[in-house]
C-alpha positions as a printed Julia matrix, in Angstrom:
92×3 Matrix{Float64}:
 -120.64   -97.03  85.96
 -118.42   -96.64  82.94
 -117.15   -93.53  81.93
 -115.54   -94.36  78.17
 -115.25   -91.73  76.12
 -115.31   -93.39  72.74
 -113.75   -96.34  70.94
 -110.89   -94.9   69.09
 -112.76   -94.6   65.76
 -114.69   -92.04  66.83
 -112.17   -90.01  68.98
 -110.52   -89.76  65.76
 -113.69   -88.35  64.03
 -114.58   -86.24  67.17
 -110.48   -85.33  66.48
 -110.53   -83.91  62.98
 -113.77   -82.35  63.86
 -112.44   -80.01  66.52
 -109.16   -79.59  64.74
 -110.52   -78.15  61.45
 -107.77   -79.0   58.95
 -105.4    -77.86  61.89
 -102.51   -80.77  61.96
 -102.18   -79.91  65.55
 -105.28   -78.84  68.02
 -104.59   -76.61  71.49
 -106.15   -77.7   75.03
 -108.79   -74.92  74.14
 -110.01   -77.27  70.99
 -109.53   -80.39  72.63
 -112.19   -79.24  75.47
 -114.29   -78.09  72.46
 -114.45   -81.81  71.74
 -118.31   -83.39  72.35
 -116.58   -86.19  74.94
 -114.63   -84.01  76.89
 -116.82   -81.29  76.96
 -119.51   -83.13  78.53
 -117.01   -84.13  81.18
 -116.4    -80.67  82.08
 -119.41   -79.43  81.71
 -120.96   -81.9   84.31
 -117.89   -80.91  86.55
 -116.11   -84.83  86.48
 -113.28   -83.04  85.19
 -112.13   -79.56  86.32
 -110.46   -77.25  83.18
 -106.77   -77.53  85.68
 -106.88   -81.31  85.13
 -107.76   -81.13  81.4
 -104.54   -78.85  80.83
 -102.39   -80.84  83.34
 -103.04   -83.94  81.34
 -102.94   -82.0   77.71
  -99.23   -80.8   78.57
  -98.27   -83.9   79.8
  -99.2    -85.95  76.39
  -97.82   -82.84  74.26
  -94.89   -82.29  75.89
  -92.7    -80.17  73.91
  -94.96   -80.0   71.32
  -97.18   -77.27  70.06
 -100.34   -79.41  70.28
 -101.97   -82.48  69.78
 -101.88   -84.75  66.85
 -104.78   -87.36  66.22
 -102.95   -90.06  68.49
 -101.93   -87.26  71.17
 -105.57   -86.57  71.38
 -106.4    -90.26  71.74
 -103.79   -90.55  74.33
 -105.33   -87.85  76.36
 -108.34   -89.31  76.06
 -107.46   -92.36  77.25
 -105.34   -90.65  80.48
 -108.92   -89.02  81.22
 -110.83   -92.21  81.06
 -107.83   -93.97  83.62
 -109.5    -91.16  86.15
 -113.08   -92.95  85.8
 -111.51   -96.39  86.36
 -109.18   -95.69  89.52
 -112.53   -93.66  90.45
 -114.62   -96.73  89.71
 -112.26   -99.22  91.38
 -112.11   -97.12  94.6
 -116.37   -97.35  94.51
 -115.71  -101.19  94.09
 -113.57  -101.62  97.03
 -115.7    -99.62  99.38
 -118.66  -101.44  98.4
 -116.95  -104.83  99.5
């Protein structure tokens, strides 16, 4: 099962939706986003993990730019595949 979020295309219009103009969005706006919130929602990814991750791509930043945001959306889809290899092994 793959868990993908989006080709980057679209995380960038799924970016300056959530962001509004903003040049910077917030962990509160990236969770807004239709990819992520579906992950959340479902419960594959718990609100502690979202902000772990978001500080870790932002660092000392205020935010997230439009790559930041890709980057964290790629960190959250590295979950799914170490998740989806472990499935893979134990099947074997």
């Amino acid at each position: 099962m793959s868990h993908a979020l989006a080709p980057r295309d679209a995380l960038l219009e799924e970016y300056n939706r959530v962001a509004e103009s903003s040049p910077l969005i917030n962990a509160e706006s990236a969770a807004r986003s239709k990819y992520i919130a579906e992950l959340l929602a479902d419960g594959d990814l718990e609100e502690k993990e979202l902000i772990d991750m978001f500080e870790k791509v932002a660092g000392k930043n205020d935010g997230l730019d439009a790559d930041g945001f890709v980057e964290l959306c790629n960190m959250i889809d590295e979950l799914f595949e170490e998740y989806d290899e472990e499935d893979t092994d134990e099947e074997d």
